[in-house]
C-alpha positions as CSV (number, residue, x, y, z in Angstrom):
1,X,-3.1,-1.0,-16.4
2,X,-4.4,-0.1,-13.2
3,X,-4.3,-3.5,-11.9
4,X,-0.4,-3.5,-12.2
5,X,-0.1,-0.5,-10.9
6,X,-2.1,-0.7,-7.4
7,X,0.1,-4.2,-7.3
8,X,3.2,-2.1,-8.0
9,X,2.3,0.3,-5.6
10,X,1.0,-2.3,-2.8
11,X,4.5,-4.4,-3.1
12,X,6.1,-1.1,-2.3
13,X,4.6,0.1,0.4
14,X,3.9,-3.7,2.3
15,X,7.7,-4.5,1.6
16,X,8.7,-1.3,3.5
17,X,6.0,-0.9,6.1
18,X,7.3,-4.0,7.2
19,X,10.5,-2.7,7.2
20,X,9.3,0.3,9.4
21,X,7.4,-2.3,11.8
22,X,10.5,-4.1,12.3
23,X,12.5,-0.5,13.2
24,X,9.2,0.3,15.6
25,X,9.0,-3.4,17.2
26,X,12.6,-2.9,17.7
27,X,12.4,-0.4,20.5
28,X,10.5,-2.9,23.1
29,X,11.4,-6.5,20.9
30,X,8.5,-8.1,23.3
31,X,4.9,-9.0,22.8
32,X,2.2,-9.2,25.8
33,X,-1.7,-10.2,25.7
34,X,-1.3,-7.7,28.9
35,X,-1.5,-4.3,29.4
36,X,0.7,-4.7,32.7
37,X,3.6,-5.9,30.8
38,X,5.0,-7.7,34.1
39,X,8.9,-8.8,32.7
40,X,8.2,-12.4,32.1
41,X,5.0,-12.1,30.5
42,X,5.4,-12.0,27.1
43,X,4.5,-14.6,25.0
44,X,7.0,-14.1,22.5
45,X,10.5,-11.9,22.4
46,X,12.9,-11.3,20.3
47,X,16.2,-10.4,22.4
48,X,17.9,-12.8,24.3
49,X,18.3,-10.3,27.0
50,X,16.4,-11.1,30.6
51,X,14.8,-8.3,32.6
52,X,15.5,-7.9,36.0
53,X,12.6,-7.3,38.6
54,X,14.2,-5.4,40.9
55,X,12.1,-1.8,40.1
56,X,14.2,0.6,38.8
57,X,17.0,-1.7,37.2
58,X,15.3,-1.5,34.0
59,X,13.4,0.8,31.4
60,X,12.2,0.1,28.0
61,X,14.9,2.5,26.5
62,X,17.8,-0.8,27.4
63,X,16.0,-3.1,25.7
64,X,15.7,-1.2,22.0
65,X,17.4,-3.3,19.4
66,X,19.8,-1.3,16.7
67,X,18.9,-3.1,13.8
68,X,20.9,-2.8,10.1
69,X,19.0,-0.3,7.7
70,X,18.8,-3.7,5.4
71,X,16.4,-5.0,7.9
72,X,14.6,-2.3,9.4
73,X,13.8,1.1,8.0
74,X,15.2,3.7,8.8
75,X,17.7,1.7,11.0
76,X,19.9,2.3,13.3
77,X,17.5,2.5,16.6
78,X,16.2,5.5,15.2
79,X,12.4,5.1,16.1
80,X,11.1,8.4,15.6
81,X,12.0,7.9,12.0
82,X,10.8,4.5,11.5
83,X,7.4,6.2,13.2
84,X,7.3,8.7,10.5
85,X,8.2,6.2,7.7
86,X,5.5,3.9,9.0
87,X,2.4,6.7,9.2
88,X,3.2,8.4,5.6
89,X,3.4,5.0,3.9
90,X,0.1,3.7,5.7
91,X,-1.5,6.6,4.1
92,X,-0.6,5.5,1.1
93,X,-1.2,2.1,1.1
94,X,-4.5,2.7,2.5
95,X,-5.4,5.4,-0.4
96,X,-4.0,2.7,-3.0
97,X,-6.0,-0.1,-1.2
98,X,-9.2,1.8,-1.6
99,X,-8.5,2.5,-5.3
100,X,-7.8,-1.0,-6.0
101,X,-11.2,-2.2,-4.1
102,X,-13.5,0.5,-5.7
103,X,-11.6,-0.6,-9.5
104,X,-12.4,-3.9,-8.5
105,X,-16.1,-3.9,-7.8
106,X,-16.6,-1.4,-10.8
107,X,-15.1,-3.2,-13.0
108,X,-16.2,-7.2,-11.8
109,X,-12.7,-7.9,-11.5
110,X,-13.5,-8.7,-7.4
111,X,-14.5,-12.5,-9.0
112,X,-10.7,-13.6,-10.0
113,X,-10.5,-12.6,-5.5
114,X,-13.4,-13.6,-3.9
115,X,-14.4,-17.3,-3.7
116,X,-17.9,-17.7,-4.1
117,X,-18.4,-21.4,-3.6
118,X,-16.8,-23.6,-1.2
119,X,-15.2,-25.5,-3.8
120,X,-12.6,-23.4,-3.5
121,X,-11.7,-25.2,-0.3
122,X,-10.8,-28.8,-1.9
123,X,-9.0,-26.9,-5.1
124,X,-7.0,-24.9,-2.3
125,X,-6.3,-28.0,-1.4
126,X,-5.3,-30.3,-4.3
127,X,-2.5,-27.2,-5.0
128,X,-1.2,-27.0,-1.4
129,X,-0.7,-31.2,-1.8
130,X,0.6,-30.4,-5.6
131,X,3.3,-27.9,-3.9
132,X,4.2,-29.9,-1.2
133,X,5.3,-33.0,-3.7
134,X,7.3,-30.1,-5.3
135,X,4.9,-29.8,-8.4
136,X,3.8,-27.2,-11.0
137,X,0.3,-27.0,-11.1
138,X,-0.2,-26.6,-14.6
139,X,-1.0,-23.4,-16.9
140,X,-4.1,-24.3,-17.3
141,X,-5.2,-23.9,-13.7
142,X,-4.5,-20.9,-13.1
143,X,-7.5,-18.6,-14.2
144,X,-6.5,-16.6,-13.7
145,X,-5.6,-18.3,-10.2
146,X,-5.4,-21.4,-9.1
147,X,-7.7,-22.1,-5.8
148,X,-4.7,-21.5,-3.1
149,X,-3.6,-18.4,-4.9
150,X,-7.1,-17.2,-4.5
151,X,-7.9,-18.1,-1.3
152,X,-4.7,-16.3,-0.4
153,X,-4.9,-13.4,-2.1
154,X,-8.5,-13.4,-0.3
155,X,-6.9,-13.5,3.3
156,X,-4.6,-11.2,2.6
157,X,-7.0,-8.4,0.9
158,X,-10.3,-8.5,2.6
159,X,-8.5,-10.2,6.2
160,X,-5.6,-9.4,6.9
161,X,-5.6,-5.9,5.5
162,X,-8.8,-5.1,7.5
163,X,-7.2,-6.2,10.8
164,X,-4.0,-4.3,10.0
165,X,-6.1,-1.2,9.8
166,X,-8.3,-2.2,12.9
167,X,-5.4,-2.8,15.1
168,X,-3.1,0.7,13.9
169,X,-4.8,2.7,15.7
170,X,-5.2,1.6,18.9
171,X,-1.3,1.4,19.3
172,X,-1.7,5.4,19.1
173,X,-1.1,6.8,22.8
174,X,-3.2,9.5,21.2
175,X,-6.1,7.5,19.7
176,X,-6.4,5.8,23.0
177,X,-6.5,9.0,25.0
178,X,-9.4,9.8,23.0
179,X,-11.1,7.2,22.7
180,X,-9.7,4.5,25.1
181,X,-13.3,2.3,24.4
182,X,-11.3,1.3,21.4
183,X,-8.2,-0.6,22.4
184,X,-10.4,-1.9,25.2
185,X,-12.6,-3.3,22.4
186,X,-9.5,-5.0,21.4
187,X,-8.3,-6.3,24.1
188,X,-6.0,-3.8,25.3
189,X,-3.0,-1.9,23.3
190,X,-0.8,-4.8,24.0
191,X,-3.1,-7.2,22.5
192,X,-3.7,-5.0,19.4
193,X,-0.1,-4.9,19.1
194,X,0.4,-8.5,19.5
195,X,-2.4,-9.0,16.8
196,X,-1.0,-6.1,14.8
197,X,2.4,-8.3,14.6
198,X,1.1,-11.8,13.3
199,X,-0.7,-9.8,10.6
200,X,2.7,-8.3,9.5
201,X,4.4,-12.2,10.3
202,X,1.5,-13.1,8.0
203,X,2.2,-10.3,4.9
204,X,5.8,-11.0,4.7
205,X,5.3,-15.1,4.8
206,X,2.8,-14.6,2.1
207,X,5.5,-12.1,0.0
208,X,8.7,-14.4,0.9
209,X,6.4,-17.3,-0.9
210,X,4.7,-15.0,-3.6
211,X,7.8,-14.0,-5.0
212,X,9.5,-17.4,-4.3
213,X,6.4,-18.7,-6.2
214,X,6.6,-16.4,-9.5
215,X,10.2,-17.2,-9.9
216,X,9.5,-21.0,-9.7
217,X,6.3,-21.7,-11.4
218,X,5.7,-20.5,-15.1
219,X,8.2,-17.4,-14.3
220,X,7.8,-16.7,-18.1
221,X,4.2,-16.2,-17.5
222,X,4.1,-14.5,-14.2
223,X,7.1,-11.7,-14.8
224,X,5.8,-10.5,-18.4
225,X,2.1,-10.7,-17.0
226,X,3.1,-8.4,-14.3
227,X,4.9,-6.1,-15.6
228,X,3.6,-5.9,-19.1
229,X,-0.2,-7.4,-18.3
230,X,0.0,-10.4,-21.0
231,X,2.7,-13.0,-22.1
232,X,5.5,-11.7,-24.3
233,X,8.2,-14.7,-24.4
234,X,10.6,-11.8,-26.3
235,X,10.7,-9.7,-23.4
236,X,11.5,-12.3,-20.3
237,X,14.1,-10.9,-20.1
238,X,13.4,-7.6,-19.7
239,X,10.5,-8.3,-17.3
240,X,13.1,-10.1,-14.8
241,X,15.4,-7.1,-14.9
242,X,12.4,-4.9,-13.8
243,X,11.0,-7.3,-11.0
244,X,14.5,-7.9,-9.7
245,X,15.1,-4.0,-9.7
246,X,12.0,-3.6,-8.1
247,X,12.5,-6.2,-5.0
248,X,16.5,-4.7,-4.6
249,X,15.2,-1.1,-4.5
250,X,12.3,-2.3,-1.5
251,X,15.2,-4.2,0.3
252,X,17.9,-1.2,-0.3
253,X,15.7,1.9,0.7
């Protein structure tokens, strides 16, 4: 039980603190590894607007983006908000990460995560190449994961999460007023927020092809397991329904 509820929990708050990052990355759509932010420099950008160098022609405020509340949350350019939204549903996530970790080591479940050979490696992968030639791996290998689905539910928990967490912070004007040794230690607050971005760009691949994934292969399997915690082939059904409801209400918030 407690399993499908941290996982209920973590799907809510990832699918909409992405959301929130989105509204947030909105308000300046570019990306340095510089704190000097020269126009040009950004390695990547997402606004097809140029910035002129004249100084003076141009403040951060003309480049926000107003994005549709379907893509960004709150929407609407409203940053402050998405701010807000962002910092209460860390919290959260955090809080639910932590009970979902301490469950895990007290109750030995941590082995169905963490790889402890490097066989895991070739397994990984035999599914990646079984995928790719648009394959089911079968039942049978999956216990309860298959070696890609553990590898990547290992990336995701104990990596990306940790960097996530590492690089919040040092976006925080405040934080690095405080204690500015810590954005230095990460390169800068540009370069924290450039790493804080491929970890979200990471999270959402991983949930665009985790659901994608437990629609395709054994769905039976994988919607009754997680919503009911075992197979029930009477209440498919049911289970879809609930899943479905679940990803529209993330999406629609």
């Amino acid at each position: 039980m407690w399993l499908r509820v941290t996982y209920l929990i973590n799907f809510l708050c990832i699918g909409m603190l992405i959301r929130s990052g989105i509204e947030i990355l909105a308000s300046h759509p570019r990306l340095y590894f510089n704190n000097h932010c020269t126009p040009g420099s950004e390695w990547i950008r997402f606004t097809r607007d140029t910035v002129p160098l004249e100084e003076g022609a141009f403040t951060a405020r003309d480049d926000q983006r107003d994005l549709s509340p379907f893509i960004s949350l709150p929407g609407r350019a409203k940053i402050g908000l998405g701010r807000a939204w962002h910092g209460i549903l860390t919290c959260v996530w955090m809080v639910n990460g932590l009970v979902y970790v301490v469950l895990m080591i007290a109750t030995g479940a941590w082995r169905r995560l963490v790889p402890t050979s490097l066989e895991i490696l070739p397994k990984a992968w035999d599914s990646f190449l079984t995928y790719l030639h648009l394959q089911a791996p079968s039942l049978c290998d999956f216990t309860p994961y298959d070696g890609l689905q553990q590898l990547g539910y290992f990336v995701i928990v104990f990596v990306a999460a940790p960097l996530m967490i590492i690089t919040g912070p040092a976006m925080s004007p405040a934080v690095v007023g405080r204690f500015p040794w810590y954005a230095k230690m990460l390169g800068g607050r540009q370069t924290a927020r450039s790493l804080h971005f491929l970890g979200m760009a990471l999270y959402l691949g991983f949930a665009v092809v985790h659901v994608l994934l437990v629609f395709i292969v054994h769905r039976e399997h994988n919607l009754t397991h997680i919503v009911y915690g075992h197979f029930d082939p009477a209440r498919v059904g049911a289970a879809t329904l609930i899943v479905v409801a679940t990803i529209a209400g993330v999406i629609a918030l």
